[in-house]
C-alpha positions as CSV (number, residue, x, y, z in Angstrom):
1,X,13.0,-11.9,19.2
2,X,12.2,-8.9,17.6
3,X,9.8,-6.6,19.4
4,X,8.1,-3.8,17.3
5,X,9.8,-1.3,19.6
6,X,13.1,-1.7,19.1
7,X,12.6,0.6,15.5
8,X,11.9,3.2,18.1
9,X,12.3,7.0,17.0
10,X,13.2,8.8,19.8
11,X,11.6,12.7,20.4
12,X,14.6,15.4,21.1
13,X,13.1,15.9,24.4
14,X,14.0,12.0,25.5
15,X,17.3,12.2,23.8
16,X,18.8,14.9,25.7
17,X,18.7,13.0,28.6
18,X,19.8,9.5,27.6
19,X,22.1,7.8,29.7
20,X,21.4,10.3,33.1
21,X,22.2,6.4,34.7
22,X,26.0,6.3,34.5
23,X,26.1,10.1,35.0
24,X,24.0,11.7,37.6
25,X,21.2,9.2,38.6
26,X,19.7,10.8,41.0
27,X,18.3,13.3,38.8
28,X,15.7,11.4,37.6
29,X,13.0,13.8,38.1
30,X,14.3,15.9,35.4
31,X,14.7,12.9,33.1
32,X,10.9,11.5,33.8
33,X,9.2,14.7,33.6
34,X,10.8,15.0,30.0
35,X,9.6,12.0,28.6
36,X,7.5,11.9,25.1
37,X,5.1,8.3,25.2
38,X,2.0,10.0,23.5
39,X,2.2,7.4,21.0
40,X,2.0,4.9,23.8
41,X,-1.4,6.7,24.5
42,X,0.5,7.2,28.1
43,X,1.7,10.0,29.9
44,X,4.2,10.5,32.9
45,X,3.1,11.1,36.6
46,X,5.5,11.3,38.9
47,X,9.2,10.1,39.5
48,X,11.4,9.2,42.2
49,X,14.9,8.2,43.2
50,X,15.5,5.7,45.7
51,X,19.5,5.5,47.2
52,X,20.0,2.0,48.4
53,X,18.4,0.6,51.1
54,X,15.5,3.3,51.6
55,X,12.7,1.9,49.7
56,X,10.2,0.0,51.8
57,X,8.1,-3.2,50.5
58,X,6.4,-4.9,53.5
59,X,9.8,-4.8,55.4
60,X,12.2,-5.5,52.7
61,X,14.1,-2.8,50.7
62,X,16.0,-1.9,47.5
63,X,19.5,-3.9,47.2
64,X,20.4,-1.4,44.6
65,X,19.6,2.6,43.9
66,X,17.0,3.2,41.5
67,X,14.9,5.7,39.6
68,X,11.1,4.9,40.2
69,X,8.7,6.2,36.9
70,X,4.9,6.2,37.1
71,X,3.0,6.4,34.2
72,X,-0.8,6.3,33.4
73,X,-1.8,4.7,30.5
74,X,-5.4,5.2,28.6
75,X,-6.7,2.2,26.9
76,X,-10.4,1.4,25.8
77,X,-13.3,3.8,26.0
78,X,-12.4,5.8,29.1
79,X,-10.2,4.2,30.7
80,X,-7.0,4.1,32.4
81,X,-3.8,1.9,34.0
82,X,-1.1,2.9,36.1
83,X,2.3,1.5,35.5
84,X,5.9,1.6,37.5
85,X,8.9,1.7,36.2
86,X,12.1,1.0,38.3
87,X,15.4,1.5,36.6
88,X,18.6,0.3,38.3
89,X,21.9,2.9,38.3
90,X,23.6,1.4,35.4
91,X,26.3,-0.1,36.9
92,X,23.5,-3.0,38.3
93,X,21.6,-3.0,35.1
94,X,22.5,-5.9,32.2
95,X,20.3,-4.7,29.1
96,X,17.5,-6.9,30.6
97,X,13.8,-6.1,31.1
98,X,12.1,-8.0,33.7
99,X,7.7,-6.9,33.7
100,X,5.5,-8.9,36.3
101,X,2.1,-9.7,36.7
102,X,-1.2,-9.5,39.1
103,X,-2.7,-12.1,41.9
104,X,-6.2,-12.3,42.7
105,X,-8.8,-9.1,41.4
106,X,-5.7,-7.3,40.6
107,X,-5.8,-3.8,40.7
108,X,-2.7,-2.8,42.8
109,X,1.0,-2.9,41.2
110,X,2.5,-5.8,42.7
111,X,5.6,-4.2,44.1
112,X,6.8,-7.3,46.0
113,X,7.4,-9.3,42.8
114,X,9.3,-6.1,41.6
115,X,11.2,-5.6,44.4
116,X,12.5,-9.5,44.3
117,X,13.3,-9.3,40.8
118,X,15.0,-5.7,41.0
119,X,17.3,-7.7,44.0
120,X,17.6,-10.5,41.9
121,X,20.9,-9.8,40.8
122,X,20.2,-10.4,37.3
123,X,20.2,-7.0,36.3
124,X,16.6,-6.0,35.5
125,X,15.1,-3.0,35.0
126,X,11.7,-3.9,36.5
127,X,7.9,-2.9,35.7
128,X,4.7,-3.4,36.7
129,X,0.8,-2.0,36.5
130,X,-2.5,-2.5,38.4
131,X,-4.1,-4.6,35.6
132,X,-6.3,-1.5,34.1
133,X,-8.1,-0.9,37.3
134,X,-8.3,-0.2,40.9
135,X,-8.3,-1.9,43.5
136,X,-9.9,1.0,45.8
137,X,-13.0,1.3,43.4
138,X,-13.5,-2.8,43.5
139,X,-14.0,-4.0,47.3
140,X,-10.8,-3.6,47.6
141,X,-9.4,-5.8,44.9
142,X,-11.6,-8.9,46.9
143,X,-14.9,-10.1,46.1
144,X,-18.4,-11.0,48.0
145,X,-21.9,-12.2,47.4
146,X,-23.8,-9.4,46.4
147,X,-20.8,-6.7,46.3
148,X,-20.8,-4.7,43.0
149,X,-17.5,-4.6,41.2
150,X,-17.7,-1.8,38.5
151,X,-14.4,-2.8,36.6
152,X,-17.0,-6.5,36.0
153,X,-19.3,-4.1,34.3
154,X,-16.6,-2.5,32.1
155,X,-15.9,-4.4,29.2
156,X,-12.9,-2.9,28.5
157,X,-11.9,-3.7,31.8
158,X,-12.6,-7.2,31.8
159,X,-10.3,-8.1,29.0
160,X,-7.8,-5.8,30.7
161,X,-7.4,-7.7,33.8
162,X,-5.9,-11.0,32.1
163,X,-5.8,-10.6,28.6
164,X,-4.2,-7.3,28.0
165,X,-3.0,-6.1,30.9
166,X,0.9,-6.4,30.8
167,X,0.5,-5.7,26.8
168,X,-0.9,-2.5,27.7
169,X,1.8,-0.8,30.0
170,X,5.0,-2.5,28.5
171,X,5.5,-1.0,25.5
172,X,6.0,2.5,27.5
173,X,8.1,1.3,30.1
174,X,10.4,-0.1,27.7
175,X,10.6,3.1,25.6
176,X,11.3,4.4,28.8
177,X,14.0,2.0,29.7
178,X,15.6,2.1,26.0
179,X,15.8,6.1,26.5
180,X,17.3,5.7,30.4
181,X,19.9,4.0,29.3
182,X,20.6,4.7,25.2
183,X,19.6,1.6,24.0
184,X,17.2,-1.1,23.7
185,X,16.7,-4.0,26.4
186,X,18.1,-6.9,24.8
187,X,15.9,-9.5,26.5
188,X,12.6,-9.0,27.9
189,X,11.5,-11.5,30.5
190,X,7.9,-12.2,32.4
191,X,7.5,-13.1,36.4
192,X,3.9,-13.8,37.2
193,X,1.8,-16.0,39.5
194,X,-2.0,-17.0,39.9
195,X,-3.5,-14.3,38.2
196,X,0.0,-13.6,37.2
197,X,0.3,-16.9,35.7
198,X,-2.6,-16.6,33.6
199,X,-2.1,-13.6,32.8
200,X,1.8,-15.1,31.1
201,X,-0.7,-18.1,29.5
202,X,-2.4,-14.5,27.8
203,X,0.9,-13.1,26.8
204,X,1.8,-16.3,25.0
205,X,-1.5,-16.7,23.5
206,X,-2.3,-13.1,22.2
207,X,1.0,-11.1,22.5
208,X,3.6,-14.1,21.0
209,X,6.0,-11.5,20.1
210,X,6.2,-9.1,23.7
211,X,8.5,-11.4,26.2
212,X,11.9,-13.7,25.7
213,X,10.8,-15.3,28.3
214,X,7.3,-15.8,30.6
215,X,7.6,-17.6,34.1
216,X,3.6,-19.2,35.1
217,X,3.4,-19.6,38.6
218,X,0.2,-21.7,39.9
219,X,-1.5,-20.4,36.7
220,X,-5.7,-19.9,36.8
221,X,-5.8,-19.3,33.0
222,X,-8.8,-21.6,32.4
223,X,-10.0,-18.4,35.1
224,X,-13.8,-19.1,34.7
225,X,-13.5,-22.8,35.5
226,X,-11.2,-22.2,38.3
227,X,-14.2,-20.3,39.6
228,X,-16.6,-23.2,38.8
229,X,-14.4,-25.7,40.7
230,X,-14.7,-23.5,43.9
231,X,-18.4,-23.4,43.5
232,X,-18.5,-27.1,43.2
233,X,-16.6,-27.7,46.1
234,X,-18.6,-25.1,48.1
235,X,-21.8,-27.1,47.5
236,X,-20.0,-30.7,47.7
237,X,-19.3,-28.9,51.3
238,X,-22.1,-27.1,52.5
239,X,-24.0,-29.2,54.9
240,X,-23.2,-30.5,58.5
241,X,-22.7,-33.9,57.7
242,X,-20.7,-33.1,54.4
243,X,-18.4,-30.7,56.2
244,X,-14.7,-31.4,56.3
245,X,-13.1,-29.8,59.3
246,X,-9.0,-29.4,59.3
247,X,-8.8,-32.2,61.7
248,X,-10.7,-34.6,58.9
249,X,-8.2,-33.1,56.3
250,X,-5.2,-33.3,58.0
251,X,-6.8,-37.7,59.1
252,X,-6.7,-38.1,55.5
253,X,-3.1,-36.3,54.5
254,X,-1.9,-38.3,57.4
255,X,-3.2,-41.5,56.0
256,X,-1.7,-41.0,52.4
257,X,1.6,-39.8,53.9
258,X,1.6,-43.1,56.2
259,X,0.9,-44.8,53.4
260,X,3.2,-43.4,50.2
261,X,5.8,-41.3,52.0
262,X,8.5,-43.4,51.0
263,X,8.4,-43.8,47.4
264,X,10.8,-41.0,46.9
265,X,13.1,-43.3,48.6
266,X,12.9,-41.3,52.0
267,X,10.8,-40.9,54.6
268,X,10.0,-37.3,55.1
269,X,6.1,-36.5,55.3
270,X,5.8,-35.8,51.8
271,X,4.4,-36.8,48.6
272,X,6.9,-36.4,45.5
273,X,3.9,-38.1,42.8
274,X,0.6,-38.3,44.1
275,X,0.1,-40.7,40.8
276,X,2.5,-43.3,42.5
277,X,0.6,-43.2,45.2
278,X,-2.3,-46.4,44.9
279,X,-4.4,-45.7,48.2
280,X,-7.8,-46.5,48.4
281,X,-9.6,-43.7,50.2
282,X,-12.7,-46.0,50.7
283,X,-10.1,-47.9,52.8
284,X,-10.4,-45.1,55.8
285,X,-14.7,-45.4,56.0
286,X,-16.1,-45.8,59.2
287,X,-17.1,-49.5,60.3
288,X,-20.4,-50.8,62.3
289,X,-18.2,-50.4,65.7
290,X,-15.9,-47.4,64.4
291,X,-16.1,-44.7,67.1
292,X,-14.8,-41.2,65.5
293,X,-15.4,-38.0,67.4
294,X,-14.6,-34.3,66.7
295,X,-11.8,-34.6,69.2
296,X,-10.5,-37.9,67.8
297,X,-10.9,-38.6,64.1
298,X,-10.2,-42.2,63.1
299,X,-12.5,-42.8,60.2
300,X,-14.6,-41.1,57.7
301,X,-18.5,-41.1,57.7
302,X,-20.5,-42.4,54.8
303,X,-21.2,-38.5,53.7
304,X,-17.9,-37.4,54.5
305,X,-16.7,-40.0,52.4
306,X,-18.5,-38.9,49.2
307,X,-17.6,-34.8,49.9
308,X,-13.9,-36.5,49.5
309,X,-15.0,-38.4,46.7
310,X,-16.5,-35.0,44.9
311,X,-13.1,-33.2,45.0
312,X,-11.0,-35.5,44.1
313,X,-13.1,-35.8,41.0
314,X,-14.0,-31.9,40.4
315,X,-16.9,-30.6,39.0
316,X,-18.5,-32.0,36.1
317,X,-22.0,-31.3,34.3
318,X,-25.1,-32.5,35.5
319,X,-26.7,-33.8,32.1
320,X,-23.5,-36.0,30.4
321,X,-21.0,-36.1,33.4
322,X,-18.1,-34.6,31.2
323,X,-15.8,-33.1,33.2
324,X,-15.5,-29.3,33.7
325,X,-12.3,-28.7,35.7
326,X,-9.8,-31.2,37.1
327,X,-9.8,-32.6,40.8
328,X,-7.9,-32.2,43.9
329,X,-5.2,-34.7,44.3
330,X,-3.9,-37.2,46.8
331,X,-1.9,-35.5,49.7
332,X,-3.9,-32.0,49.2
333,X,-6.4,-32.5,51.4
334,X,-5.2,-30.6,54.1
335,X,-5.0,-27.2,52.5
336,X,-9.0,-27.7,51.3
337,X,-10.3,-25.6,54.0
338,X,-10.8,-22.2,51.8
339,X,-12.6,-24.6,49.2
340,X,-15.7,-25.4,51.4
341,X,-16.5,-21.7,50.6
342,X,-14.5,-18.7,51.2
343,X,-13.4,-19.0,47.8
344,X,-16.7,-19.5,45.9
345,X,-17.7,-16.1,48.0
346,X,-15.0,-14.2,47.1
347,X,-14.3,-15.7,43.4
348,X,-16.9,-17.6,41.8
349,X,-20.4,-15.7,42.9
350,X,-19.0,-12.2,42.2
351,X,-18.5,-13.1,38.6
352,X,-21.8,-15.0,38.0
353,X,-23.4,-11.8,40.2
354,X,-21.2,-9.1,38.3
355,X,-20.0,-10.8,34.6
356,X,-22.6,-13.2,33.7
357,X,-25.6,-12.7,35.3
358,X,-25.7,-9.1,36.2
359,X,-27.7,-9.3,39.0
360,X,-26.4,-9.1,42.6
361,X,-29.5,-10.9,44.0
362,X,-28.2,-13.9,41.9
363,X,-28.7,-17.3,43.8
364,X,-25.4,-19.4,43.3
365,X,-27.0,-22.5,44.6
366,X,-29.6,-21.9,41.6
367,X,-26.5,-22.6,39.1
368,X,-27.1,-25.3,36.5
369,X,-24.5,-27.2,36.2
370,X,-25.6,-28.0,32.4
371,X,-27.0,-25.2,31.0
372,X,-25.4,-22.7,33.3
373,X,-22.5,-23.9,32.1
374,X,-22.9,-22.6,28.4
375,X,-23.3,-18.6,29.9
376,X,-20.6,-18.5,32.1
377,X,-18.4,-19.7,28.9
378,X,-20.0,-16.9,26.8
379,X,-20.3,-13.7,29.4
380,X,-17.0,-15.0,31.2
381,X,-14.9,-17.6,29.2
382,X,-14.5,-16.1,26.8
383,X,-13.2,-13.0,28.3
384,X,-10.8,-14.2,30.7
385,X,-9.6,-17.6,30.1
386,X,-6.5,-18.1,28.3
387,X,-6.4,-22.0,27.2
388,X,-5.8,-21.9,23.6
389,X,-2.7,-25.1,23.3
390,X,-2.1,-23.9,19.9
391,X,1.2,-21.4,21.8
392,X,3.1,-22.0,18.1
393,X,3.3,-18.7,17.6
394,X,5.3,-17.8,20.7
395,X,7.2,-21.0,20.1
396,X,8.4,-19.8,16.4
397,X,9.3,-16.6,17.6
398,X,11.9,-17.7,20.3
399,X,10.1,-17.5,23.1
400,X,10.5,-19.9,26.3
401,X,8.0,-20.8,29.2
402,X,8.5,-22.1,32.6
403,X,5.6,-22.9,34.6
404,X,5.4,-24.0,38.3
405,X,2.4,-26.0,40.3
406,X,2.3,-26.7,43.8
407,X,0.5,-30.4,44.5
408,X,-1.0,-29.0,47.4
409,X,-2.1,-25.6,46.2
410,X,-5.2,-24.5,48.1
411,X,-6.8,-22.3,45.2
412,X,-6.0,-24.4,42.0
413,X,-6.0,-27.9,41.5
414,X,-3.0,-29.3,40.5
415,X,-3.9,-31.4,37.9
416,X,-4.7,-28.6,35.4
417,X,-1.3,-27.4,34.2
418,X,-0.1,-30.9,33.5
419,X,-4.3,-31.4,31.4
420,X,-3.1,-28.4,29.7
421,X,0.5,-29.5,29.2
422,X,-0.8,-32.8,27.9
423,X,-3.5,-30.4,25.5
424,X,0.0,-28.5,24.4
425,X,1.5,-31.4,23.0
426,X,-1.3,-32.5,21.1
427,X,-1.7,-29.2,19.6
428,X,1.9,-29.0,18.3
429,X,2.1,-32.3,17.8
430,X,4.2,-34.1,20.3
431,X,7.7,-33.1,22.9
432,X,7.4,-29.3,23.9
433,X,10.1,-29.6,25.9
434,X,12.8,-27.2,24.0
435,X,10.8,-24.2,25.3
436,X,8.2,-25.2,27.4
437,X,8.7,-26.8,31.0
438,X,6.4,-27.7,33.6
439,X,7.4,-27.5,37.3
440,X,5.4,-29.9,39.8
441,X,6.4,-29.0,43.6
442,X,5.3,-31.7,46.0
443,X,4.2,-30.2,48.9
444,X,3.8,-26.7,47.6
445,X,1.1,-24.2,47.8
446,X,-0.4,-21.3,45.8
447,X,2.9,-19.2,44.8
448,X,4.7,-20.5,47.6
449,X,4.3,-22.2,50.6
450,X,1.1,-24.7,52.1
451,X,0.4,-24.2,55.5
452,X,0.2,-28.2,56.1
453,X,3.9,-28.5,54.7
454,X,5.8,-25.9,56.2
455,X,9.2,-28.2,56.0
456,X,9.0,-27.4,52.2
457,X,11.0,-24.9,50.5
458,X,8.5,-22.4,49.3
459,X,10.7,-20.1,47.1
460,X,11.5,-21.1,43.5
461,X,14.6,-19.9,41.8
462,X,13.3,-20.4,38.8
463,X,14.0,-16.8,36.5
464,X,17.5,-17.5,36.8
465,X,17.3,-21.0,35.0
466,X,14.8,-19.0,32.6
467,X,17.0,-16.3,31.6
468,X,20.1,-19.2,30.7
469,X,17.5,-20.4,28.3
470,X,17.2,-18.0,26.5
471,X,20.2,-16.3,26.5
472,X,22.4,-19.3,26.1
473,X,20.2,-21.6,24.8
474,X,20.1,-24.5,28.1
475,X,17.0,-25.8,28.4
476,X,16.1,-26.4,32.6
477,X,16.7,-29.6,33.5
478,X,16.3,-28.5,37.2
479,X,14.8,-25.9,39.7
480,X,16.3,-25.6,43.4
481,X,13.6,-24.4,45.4
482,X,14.7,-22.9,49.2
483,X,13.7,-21.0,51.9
484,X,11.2,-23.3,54.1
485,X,8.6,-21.7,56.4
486,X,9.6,-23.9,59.1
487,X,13.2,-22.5,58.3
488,X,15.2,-25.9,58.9
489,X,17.2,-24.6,55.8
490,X,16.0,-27.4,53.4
491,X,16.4,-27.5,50.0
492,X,14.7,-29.6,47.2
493,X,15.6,-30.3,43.5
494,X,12.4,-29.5,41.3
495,X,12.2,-31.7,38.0
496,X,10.6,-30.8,34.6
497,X,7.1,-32.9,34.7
498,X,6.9,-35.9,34.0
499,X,10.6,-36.4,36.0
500,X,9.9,-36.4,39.9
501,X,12.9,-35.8,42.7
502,X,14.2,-39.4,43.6
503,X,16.7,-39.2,47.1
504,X,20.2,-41.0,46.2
505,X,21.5,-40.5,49.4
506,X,23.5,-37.7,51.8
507,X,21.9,-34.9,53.9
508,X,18.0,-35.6,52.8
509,X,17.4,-31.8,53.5
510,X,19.9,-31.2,51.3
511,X,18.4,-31.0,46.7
512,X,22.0,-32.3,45.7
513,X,20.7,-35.5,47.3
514,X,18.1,-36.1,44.7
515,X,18.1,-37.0,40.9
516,X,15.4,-36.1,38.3
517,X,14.1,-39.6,36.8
């Protein structure tokens, strides 16, 4: 793929130090604070370098040495983004650039992500930025009813956050990495989740030409639906009698597990294809002579029965009943909980108070779910949503995509990725498969692990598959996800949608015991 950097003329002052990585790393200082990226409208703040071992993220440190690079970059009006840069010694790196995304608000560098994929063992020289704003200055990257977020009042801002944010700082840091080490990455790759995820649905859409490769994690890139379907499920929610505690959530899971378990040919609590699984939930309704209490759940009231009912379907509009955002599927129930309105507070009503409606007083039960609808495409939509299936573009330039979904993600209904799989294929006109896969994970979460289904392996491995795809041309026909919560040491074999995990027999904990059909 050809990236309009690689033509790059470097200034006298980068030259001199090219290549300090095989000779004396640790002078990276010297190397950073010489650095030319004016016509990258960025500039360099600070550098470090990190031995082995000695850099701190939440616990976990550095595998390898490093030099750490921040930079600021100005974009829009008056404003600016600050961007990291970690480059391995060069004995660890392999001519590979590896730039990840946001979760949530954004607005902190998402070291974590960095730190696994500098430990990776794949060689990456590794960057990230705070999406174009800060974190500090926004409610601490979370949002509230009436809270004022001043990056939602900046326009440039707004397209920031999803749209342009990776765009923005990578340039720089690969101009950086290019002078490090004397030459040009050879493959540039993409790790994001959630936010992250939509924000590698933007790359693909409106920078085609940036990344090799883009991994999607649980992606929100149809962002101001996503916010509509936690609304929805707030008010589906939000009375006594409508309320679904954990204990109703985890009745219902239990029922379709007691019921489907097995038709991935073992019995082990979880739910490989919700489709396959043909439970009537009408089936679990309290009777004339059913006695459920709080303490003791063993049926579902007439009310509770139609808050179910609501999310399975998702949101739709008042005046035709099309559809607006897809529902929640069987053997997710359990993980609801933040859906009955934590998530409306912190997601939805900040953007109709801050992006749409400009007023903090804004009533969210007020929200018309016809002709509210039409504004919050307009002031929001349009801005932060990323659902264009026409990806050709990215397609004819080389590029490869590997998206994940967990079937029981608490934030994002699983159903949309395979909607917008299906909306993919139409576009382009049939089988995207040779360089775009989709990932279902039964029993998965948002980005990892659900609390209900802590047996499942909540780590994906899935940049390693990505970079053989491009580099050698193998197209995933598998994804072994690890590393369980409960830590029992299982291991499942992922399959490209529509392929689900089928158990063949051996160790059932065990992915080499399951076939994709």
């Amino acid at each position: 793929m050809k990236h309009p950097w690689q033509c790059l003329i470097l200034l006298p002052s980068v030259s001199a130090h090219i290549n300090l990585a095989s000779s004396y790393a640790p002078d990276c200082l010297t190397f950073a604070s010489s650095i030319g990226l004016s016509q990258y409208n960025a500039s360099f703040l600070n550098a470090t370098y990190h031995p082995a071992g000695l850099l701190n993220i939440s616990g976990l440190t550095n595998d390898i040495p490093l030099c750490e690079i921040f930079t600021i970059i100005s974009y829009g009006t008056n404003d600016t983004l600050i961007s990291t840069l970690w480059l391995p010694d060069s004995t660890d790196y392999a001519n590979r650039f590896m730039a990840v995304g946001n979760g949530g608000m954004a607005g902190v560098i998402d070291t974590a992500n960095m730190l696994a994929q500098l430990n990776s063992g794949l060689g990456f020289a590794v960057a990230g930025g705070d999406a174009g704003h800060s974190a500090l200055d926004n409610n601490a990257g979370a949002g509230a009813p009436g809270i004022y977020l001043p990056y939602l009042h900046d326009p440039d801002q707004v397209e920031a956050w999803i749209h342009d944010a990776i765009a923005l700082f990578t340039p720089a840091a690969r101009a950086i990495t290019e002078a490090y080490y004397g030459e040009s990455p050879k493959y540039s790759y993409y790790d994001g989740c959630s936010t992250g995820g939509a924000q590698g649905f933007a790359l693909a859409q409106y920078h085609p030409d940036l990344f090799d490769g883009i991994v999607a994690g649980s992606p929100g890139n149809w962002s101001s639906h996503l916010a509509l379907s936690f609304l929805w499920n707030a008010q589906q929610t939000n009375t006594s009698a409508r309320n679904l505690t954990q204990e109703v959530l985890d009745f219902v899971t239990n029922a379709v597990l007691d019921a489907c378990d097995t038709l991935d040919g073992v019995a082990d609590r979880l739910l490989e294809n919700p489709f396959a699984c043909n439970i009537d939930i009408d089936n679990l309704a309290c009777g004339p002579n059913s006695a459920s209490t709080t303490d003791n759940i063993t049926c579902l009231t007439a009310p509770q029965l139609s808050a179910f009912h609501a999310i399975y379907s998702g949101p739709v509009r008042s005046d035709n009943g099309k559809p607006l955002y897809p529902g929640f599927s069987l053997g997710s129930e359990t993980e609801w909980l933040l859906q009955e309105g934590p998530l409306a507070d912190a997601f939805s009503i900040p953007i109709l108070q801050n992006l749409v409606y400009n007023d903090l007083s804004y009533n969210s039960n007020t929200f018309n779910w016809a002709s509210s609808v039409g504004d919050l495409n307009r002031k929001a939509g349009a801005h932060i949503d990323e659902t264009n299936p026409n990806l050709s573009t990215f397609r004819d330039a080389g590029g490869k995509m590997l998206v994940t979904q967990g079937w029981a993600d608490p934030f994002n209904a699983a159903l949309w990725p395979i909607k917008h799989l299906h909306q993919i294929e139409r576009a382009l006109g049939g089988d995207v498969s040779e360089w775009f896969e989709l990932f279902m994970v039964p029993g998965g979460g948002h980005c990892g692990a659900a609390g209900g289904y802590p047996g499942v392996p909540a780590s994906y491995n899935t940049v390693a598959p990505l970079v053989k795809w491009v580099e050698e041309g193998e197209v995933p026909k598998e994804v072994q996800s690890t590393d369980p919560p409960d830590e029992s040491g299982r291991s499942r074999r992922l399959c490209p949608w529509p392929e689900t995990a089928r158990y063949v027999g051996g160790d059932e904990k065990d992915w080499e015991s399951y076939l994709c059909k």
